[in-house]
Backbone as XML, in Angstrom:
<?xml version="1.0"?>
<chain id="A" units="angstrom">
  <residue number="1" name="UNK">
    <atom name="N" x="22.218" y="14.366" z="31.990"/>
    <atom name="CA" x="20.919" y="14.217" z="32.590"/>
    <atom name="C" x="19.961" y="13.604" z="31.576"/>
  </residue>
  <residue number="2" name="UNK">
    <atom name="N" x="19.281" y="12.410" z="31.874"/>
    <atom name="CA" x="18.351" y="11.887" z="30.964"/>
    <atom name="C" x="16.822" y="12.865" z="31.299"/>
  </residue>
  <residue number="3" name="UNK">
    <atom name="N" x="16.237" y="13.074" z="29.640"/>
    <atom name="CA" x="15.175" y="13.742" z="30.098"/>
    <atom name="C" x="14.128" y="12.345" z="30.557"/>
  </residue>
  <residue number="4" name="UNK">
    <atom name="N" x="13.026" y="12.587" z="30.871"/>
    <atom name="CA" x="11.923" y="12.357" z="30.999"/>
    <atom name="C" x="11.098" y="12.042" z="29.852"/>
  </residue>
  <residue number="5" name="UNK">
    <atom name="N" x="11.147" y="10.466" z="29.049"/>
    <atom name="CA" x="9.893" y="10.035" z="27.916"/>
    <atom name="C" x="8.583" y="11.031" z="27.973"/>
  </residue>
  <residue number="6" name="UNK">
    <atom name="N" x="8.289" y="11.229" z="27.206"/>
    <atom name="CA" x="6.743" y="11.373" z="26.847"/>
    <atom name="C" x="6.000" y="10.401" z="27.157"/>
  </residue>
  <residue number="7" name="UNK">
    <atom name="N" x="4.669" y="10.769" z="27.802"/>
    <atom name="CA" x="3.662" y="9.662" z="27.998"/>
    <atom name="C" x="2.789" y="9.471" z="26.120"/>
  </residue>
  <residue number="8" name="UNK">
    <atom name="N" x="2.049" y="8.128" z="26.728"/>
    <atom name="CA" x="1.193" y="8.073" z="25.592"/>
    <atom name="C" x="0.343" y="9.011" z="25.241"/>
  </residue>
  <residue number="9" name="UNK">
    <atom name="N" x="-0.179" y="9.745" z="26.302"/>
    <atom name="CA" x="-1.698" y="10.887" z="25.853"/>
    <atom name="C" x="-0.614" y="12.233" z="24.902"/>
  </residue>
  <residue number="10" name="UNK">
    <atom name="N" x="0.467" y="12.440" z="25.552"/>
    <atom name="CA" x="0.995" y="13.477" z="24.894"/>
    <atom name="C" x="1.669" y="13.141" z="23.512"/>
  </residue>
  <residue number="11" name="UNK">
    <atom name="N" x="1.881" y="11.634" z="23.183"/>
    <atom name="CA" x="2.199" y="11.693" z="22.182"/>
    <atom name="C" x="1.035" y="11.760" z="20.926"/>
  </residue>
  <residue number="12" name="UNK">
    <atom name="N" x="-0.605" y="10.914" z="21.430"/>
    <atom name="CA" x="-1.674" y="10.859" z="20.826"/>
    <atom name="C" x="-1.965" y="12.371" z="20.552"/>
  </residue>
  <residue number="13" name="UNK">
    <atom name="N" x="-1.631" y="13.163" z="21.163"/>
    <atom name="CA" x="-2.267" y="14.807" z="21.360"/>
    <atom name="C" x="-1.240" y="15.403" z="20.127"/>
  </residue>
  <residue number="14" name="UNK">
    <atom name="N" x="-0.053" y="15.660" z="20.312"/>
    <atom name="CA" x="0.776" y="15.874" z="19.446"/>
    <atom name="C" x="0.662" y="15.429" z="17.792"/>
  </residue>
  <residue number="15" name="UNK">
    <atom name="N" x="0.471" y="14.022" z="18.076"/>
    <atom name="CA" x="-0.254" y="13.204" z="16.306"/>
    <atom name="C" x="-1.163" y="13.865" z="15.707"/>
  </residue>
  <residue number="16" name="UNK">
    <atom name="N" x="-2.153" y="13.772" z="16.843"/>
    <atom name="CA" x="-4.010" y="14.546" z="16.273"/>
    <atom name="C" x="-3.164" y="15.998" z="15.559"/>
  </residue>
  <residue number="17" name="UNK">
    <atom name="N" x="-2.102" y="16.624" z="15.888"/>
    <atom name="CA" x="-2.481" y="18.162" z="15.565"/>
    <atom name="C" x="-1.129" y="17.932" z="14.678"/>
  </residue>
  <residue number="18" name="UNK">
    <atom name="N" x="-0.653" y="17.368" z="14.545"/>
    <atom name="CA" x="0.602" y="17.026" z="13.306"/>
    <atom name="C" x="0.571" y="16.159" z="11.787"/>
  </residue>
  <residue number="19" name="UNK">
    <atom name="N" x="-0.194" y="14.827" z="12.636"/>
    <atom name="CA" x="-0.202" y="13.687" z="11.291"/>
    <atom name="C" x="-1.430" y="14.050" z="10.735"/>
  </residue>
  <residue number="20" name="UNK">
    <atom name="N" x="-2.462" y="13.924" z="12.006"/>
    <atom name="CA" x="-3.852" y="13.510" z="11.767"/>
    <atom name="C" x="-4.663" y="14.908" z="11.215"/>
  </residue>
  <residue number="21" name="UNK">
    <atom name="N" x="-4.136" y="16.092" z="11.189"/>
    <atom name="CA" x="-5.094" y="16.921" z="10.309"/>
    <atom name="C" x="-4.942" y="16.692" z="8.796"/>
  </residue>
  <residue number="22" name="UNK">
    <atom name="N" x="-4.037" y="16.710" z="8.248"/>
    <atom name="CA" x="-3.680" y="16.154" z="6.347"/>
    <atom name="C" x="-4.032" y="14.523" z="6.364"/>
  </residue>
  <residue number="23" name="UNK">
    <atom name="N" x="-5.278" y="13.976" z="6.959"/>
    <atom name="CA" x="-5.041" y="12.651" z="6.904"/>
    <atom name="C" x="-6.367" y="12.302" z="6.089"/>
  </residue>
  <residue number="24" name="UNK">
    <atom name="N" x="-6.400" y="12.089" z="4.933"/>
    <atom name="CA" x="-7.837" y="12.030" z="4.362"/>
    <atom name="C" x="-8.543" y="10.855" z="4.878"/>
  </residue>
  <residue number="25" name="UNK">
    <atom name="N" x="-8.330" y="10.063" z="5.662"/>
    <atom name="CA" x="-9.407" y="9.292" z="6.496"/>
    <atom name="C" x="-9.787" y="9.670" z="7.365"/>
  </residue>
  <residue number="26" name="UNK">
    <atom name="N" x="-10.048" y="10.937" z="7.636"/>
    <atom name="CA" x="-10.054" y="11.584" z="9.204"/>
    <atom name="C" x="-11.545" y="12.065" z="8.938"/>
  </residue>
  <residue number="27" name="UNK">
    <atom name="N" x="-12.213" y="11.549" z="10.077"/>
    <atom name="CA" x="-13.929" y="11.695" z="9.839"/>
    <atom name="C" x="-14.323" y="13.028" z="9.625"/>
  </residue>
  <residue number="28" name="UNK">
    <atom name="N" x="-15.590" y="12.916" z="9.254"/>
    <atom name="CA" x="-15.891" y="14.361" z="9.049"/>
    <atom name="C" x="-16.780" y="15.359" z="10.351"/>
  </residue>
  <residue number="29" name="UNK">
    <atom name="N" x="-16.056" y="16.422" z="9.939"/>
    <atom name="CA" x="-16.246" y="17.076" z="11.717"/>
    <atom name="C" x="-15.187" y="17.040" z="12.734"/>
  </residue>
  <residue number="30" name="UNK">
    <atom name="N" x="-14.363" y="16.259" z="12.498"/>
    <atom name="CA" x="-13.122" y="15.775" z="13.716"/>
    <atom name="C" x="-12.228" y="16.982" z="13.609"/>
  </residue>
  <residue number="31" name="UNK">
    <atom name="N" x="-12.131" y="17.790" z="12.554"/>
    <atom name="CA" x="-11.109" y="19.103" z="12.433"/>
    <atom name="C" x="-11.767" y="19.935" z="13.690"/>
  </residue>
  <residue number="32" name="UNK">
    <atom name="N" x="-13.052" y="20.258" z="14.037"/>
    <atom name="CA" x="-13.369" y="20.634" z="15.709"/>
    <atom name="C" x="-13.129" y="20.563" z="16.508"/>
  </residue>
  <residue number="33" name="UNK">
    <atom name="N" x="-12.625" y="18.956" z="16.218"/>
    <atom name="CA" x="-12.374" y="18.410" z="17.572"/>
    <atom name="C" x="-11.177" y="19.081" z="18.509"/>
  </residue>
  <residue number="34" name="UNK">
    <atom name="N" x="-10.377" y="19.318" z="19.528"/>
    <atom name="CA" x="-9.386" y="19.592" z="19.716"/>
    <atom name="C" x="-8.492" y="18.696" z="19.968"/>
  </residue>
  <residue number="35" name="UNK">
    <atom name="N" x="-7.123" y="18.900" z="20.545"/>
    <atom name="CA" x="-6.445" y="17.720" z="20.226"/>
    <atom name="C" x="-6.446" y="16.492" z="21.352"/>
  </residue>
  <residue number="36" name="UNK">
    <atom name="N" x="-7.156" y="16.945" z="22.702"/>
    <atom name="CA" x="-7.316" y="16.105" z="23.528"/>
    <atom name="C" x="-8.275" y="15.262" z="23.108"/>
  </residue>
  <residue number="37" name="UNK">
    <atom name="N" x="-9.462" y="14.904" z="22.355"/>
    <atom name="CA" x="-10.506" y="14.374" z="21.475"/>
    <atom name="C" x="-10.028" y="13.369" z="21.380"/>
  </residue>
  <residue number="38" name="UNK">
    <atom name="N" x="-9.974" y="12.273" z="21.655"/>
    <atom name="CA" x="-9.747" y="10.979" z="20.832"/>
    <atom name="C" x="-10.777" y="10.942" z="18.960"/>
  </residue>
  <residue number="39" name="UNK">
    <atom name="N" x="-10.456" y="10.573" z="18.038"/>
    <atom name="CA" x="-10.866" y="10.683" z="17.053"/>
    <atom name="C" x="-11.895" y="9.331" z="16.969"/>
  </residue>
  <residue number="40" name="UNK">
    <atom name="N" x="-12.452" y="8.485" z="15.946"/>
    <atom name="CA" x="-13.363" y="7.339" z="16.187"/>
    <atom name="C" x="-12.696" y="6.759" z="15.132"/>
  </residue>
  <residue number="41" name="UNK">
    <atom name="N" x="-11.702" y="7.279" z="14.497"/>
    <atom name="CA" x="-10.948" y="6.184" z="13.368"/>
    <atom name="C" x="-9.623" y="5.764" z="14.247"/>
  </residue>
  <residue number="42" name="UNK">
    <atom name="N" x="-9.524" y="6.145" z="15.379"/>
    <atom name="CA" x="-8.127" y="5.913" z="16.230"/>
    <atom name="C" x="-7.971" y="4.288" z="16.592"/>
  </residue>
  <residue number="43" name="UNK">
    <atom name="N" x="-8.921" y="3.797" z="16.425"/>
    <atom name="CA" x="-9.230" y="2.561" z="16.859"/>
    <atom name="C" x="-8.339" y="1.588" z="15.510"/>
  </residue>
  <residue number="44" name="UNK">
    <atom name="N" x="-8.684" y="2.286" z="14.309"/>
    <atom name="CA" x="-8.027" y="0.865" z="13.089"/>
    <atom name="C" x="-6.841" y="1.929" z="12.549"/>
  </residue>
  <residue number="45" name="UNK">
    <atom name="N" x="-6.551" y="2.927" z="13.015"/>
    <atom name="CA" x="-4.960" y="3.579" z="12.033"/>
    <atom name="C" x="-3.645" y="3.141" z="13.273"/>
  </residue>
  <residue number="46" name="UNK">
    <atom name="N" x="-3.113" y="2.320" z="11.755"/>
    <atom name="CA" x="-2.256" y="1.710" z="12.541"/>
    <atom name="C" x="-1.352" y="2.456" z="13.428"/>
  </residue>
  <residue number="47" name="UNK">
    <atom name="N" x="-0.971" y="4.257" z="13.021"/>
    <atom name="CA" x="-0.452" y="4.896" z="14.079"/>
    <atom name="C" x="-0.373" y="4.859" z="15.208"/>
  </residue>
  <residue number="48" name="UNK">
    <atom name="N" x="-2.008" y="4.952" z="15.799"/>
    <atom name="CA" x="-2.432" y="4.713" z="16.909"/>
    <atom name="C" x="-2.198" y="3.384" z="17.250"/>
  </residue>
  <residue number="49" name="UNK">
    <atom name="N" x="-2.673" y="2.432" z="16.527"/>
    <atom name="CA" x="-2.603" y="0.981" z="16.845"/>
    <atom name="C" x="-1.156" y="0.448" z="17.304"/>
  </residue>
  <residue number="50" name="UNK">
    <atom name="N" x="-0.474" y="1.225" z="16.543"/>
    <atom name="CA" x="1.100" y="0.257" z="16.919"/>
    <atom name="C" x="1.899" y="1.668" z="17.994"/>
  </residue>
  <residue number="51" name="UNK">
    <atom name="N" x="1.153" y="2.620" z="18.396"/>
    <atom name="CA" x="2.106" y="3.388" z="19.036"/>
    <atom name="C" x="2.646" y="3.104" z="20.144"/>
  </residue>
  <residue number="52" name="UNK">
    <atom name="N" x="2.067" y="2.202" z="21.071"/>
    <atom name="CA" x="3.047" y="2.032" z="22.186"/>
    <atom name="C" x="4.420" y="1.273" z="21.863"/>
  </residue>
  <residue number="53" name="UNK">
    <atom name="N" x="4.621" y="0.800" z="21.008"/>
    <atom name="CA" x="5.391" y="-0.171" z="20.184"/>
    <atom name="C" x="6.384" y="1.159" z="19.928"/>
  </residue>
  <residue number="54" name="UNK">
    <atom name="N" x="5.600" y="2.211" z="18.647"/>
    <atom name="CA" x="7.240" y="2.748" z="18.504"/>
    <atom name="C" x="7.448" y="3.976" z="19.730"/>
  </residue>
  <residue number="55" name="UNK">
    <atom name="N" x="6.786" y="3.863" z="20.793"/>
    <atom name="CA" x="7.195" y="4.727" z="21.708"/>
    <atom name="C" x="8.542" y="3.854" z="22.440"/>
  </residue>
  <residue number="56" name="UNK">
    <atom name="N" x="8.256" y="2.586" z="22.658"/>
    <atom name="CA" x="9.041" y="1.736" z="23.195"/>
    <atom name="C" x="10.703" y="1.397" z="22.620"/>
  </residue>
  <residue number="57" name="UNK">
    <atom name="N" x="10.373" y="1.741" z="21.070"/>
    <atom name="CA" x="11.529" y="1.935" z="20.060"/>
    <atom name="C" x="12.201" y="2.912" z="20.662"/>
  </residue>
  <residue number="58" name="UNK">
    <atom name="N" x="11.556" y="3.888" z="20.036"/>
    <atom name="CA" x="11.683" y="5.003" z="20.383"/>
    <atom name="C" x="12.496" y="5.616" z="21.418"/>
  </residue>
  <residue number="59" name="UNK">
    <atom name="N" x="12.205" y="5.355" z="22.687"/>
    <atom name="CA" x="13.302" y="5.012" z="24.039"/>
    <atom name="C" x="13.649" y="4.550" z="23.714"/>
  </residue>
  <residue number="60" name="UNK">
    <atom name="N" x="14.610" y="2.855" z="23.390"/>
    <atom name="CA" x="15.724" y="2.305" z="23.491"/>
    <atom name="C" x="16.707" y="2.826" z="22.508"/>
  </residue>
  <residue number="61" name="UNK">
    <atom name="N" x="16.421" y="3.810" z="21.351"/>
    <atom name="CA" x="17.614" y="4.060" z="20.322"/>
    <atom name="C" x="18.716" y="4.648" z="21.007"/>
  </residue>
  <residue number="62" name="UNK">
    <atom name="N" x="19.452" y="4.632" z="21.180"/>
    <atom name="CA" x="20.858" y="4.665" z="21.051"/>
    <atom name="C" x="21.084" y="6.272" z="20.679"/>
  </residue>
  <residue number="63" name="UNK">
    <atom name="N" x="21.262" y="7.372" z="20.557"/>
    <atom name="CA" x="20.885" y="8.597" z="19.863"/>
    <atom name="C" x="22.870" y="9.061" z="19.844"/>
  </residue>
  <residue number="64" name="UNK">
    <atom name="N" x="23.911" y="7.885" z="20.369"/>
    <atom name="CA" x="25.061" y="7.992" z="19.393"/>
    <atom name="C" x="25.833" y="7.170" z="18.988"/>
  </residue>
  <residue number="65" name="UNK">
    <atom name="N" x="24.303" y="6.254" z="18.630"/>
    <atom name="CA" x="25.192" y="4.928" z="17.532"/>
    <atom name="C" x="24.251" y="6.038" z="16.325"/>
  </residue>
  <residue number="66" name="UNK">
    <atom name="N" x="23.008" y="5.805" z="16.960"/>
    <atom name="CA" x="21.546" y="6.023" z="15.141"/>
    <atom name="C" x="21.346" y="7.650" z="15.851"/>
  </residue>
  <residue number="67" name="UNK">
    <atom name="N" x="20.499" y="7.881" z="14.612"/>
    <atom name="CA" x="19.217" y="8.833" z="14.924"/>
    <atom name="C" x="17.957" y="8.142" z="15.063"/>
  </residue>
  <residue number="68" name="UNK">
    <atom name="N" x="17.541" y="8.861" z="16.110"/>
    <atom name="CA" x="16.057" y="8.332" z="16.749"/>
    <atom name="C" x="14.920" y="8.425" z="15.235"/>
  </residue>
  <residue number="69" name="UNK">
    <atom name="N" x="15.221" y="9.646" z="14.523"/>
    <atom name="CA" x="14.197" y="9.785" z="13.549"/>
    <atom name="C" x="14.549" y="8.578" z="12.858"/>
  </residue>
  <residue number="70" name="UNK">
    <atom name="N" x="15.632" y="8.329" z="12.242"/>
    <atom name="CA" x="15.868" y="7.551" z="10.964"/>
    <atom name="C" x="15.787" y="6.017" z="11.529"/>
  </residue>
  <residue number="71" name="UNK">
    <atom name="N" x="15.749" y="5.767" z="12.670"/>
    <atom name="CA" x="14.819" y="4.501" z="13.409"/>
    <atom name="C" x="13.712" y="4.195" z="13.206"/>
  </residue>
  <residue number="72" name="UNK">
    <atom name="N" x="12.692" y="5.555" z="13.766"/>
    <atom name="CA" x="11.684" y="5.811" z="13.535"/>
    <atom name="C" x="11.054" y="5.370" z="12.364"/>
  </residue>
  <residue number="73" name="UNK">
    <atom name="N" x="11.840" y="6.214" z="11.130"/>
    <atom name="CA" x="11.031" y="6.183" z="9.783"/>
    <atom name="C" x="10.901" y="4.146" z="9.347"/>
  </residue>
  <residue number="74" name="UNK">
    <atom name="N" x="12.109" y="3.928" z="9.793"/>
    <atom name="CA" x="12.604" y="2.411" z="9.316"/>
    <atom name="C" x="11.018" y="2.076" z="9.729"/>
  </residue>
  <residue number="75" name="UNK">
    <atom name="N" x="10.934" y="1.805" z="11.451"/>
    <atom name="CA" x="9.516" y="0.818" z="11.458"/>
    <atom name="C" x="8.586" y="1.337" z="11.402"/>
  </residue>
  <residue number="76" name="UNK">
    <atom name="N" x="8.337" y="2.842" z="11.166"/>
    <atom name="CA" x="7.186" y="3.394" z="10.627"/>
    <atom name="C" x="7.060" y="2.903" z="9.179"/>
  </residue>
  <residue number="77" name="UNK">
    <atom name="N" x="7.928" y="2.600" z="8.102"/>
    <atom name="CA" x="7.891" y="2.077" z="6.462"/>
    <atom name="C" x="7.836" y="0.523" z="7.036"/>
  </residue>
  <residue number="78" name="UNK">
    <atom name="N" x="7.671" y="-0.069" z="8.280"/>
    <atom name="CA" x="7.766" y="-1.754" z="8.305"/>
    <atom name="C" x="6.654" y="-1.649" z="8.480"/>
  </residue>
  <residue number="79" name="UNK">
    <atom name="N" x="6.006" y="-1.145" z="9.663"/>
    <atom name="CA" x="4.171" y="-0.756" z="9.951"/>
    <atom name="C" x="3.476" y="-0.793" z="8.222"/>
  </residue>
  <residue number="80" name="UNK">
    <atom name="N" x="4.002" y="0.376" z="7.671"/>
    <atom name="CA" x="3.329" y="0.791" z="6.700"/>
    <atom name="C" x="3.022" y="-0.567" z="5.727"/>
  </residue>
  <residue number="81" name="UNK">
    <atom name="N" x="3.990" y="-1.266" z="5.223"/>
    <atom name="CA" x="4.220" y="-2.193" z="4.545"/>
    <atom name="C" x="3.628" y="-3.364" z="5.139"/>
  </residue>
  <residue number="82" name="UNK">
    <atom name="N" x="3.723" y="-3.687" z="6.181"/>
    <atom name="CA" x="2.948" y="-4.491" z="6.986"/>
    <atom name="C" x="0.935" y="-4.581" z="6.766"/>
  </residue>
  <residue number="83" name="UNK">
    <atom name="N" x="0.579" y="-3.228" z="6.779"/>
    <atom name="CA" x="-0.553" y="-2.673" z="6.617"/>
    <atom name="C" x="-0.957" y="-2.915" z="5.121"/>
  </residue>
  <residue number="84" name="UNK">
    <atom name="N" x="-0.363" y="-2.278" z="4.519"/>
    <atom name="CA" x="-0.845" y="-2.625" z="2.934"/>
    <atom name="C" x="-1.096" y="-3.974" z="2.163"/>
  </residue>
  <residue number="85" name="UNK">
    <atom name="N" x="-0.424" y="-4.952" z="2.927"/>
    <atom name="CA" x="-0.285" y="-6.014" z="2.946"/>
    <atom name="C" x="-1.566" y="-6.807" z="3.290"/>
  </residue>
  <residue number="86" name="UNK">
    <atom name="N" x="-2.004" y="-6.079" z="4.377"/>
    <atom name="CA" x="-2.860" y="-6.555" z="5.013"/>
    <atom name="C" x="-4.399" y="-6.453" z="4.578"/>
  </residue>
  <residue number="87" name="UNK">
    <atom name="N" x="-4.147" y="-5.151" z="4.100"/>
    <atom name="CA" x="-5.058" y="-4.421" z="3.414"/>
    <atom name="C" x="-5.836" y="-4.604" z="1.901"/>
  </residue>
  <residue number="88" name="UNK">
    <atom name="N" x="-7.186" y="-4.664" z="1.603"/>
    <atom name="CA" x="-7.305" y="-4.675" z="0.069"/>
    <atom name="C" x="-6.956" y="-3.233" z="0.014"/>
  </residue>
  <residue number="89" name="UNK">
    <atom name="N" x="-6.616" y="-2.688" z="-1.380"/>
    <atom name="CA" x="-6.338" y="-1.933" z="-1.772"/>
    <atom name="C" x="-7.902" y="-0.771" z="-1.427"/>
  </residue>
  <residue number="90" name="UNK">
    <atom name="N" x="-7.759" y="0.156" z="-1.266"/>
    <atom name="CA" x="-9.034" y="0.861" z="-0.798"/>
    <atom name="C" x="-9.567" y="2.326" z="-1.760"/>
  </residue>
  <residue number="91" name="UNK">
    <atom name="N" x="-10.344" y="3.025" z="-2.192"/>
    <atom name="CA" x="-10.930" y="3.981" z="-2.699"/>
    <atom name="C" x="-10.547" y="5.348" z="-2.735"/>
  </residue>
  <residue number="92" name="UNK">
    <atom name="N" x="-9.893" y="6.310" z="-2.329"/>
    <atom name="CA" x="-9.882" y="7.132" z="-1.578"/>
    <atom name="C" x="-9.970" y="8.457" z="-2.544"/>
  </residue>
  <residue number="93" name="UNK">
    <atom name="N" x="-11.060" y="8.814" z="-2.691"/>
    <atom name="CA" x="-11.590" y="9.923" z="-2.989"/>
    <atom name="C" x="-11.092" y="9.973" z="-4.768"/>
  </residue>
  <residue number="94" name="UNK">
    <atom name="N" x="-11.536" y="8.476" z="-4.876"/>
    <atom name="CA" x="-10.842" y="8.973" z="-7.256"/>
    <atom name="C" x="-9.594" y="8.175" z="-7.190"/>
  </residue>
  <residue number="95" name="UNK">
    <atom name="N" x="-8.858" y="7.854" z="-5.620"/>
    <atom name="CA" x="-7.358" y="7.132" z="-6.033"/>
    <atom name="C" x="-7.096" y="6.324" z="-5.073"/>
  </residue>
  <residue number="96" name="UNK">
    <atom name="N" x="-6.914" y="5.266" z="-5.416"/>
    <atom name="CA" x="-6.185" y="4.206" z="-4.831"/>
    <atom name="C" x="-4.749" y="4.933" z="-3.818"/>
  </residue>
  <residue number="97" name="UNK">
    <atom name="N" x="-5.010" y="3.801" z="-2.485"/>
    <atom name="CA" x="-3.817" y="4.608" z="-1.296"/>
    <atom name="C" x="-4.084" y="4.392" z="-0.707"/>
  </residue>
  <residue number="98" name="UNK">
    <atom name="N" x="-2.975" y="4.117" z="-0.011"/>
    <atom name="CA" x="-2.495" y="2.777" z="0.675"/>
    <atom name="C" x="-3.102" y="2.875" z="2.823"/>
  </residue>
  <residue number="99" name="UNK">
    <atom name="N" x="-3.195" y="2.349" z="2.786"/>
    <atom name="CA" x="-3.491" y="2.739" z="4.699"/>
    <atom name="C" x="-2.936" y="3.694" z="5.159"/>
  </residue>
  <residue number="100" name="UNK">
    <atom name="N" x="-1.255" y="3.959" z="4.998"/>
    <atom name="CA" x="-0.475" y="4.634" z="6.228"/>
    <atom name="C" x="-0.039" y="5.108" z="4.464"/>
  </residue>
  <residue number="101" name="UNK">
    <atom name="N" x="0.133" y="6.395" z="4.202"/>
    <atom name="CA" x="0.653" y="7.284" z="3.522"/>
    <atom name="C" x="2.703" y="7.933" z="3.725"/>
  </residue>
  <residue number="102" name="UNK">
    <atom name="N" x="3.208" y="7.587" z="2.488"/>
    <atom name="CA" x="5.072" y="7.950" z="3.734"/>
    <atom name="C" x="5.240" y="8.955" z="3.827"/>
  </residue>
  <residue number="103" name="UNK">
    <atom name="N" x="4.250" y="9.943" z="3.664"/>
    <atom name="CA" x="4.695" y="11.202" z="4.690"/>
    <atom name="C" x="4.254" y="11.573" z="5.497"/>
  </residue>
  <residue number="104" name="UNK">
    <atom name="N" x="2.814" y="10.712" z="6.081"/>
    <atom name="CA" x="2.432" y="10.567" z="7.450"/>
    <atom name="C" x="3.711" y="9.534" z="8.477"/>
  </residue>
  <residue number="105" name="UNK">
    <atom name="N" x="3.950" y="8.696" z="7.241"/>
    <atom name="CA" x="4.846" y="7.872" z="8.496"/>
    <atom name="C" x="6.259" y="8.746" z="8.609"/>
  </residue>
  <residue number="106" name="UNK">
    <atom name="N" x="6.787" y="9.998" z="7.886"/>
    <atom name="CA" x="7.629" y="10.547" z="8.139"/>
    <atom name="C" x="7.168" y="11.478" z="9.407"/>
  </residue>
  <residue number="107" name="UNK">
    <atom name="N" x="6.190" y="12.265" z="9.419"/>
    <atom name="CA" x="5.451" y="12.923" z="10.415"/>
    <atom name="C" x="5.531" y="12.581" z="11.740"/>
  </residue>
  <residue number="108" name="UNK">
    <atom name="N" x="5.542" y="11.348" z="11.930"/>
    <atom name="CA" x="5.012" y="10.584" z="12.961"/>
    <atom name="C" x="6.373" y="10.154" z="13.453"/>
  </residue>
  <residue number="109" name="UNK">
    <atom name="N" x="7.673" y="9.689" z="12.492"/>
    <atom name="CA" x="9.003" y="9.779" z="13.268"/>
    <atom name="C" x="9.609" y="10.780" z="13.768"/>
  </residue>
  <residue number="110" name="UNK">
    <atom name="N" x="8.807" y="12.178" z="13.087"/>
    <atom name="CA" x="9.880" y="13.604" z="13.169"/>
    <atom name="C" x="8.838" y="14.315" z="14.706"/>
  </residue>
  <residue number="111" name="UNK">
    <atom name="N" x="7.443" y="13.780" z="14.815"/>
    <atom name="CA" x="7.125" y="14.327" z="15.706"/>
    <atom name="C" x="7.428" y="13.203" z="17.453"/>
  </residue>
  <residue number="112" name="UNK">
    <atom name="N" x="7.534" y="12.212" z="17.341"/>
    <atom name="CA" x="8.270" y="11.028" z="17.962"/>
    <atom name="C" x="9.408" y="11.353" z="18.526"/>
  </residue>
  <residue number="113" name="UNK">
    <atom name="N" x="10.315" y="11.583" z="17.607"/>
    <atom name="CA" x="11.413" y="11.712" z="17.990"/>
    <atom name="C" x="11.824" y="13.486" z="18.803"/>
  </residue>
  <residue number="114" name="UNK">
    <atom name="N" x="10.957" y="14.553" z="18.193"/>
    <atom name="CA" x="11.151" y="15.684" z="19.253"/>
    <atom name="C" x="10.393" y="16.019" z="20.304"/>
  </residue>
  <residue number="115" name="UNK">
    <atom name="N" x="9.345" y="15.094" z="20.263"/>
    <atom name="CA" x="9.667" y="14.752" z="21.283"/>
    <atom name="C" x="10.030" y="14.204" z="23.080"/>
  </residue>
  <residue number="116" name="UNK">
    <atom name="N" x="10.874" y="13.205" z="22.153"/>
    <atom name="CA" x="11.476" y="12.249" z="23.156"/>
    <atom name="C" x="13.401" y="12.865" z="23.068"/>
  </residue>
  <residue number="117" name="UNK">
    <atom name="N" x="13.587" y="14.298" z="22.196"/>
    <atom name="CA" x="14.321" y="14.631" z="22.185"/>
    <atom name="C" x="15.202" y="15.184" z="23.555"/>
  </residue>
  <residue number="118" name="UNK">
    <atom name="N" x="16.630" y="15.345" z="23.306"/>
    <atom name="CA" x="17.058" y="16.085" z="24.921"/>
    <atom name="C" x="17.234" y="17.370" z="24.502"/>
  </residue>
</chain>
């Protein structure tokens, strides 16, 4: 029996309360927010920005050729790299760092992938 994808709102809802609380670009006051809240930095983190993309991944993996996570992480580190690239290098509180952080982009495959788990 194939389950049923996750929609987009449940995967945005799931992020806010997984990636997006340890996310030091996360405005101030937004920890109130709850997780249905859209945030006002959702607009330029590429998470958000590229998620219909790895939701779309995401469904087509194969789950017994690959693992969905270790898919995941791949174009979550292509996003990331993509971004930094793109990016001047930025401030962040005393240290230089980078847009997408790799253990947000690990976050974001491990919460992705369970889920779109069966």
């Amino acid at each position: 029996m194939r389950r049923i994808s996750p929609n987009l709102d449940m995967l945005k809802r799931a992020l806010r309360v997984k990636v997006c609380a340890d996310c030091p670009r996360r405005p101030p006051g937004s920890e109130c927010l709850g997780c249905d809240a859209p945030r006002t930095c959702e607009a330029h983190c590429p998470i958000f920005v590229h998620l219909p993309q790895i939701k779309a991944i995401g469904e087509r993996v194969d789950t017994m050729i690959a693992s969905r996570e270790r898919v995941l992480r791949g174009v979550m580190d292509h996003i990331r790299e993509v971004h930094d690239r793109r990016a001047a290098p930025r401030l962040d509180r005393g240290t230089e760092r980078s847009v997408l952080r790799p253990a947000q982009s690990n976050k974001v495959a491990r919460v992705v992938d369970r889920l779109m788990g069966c």
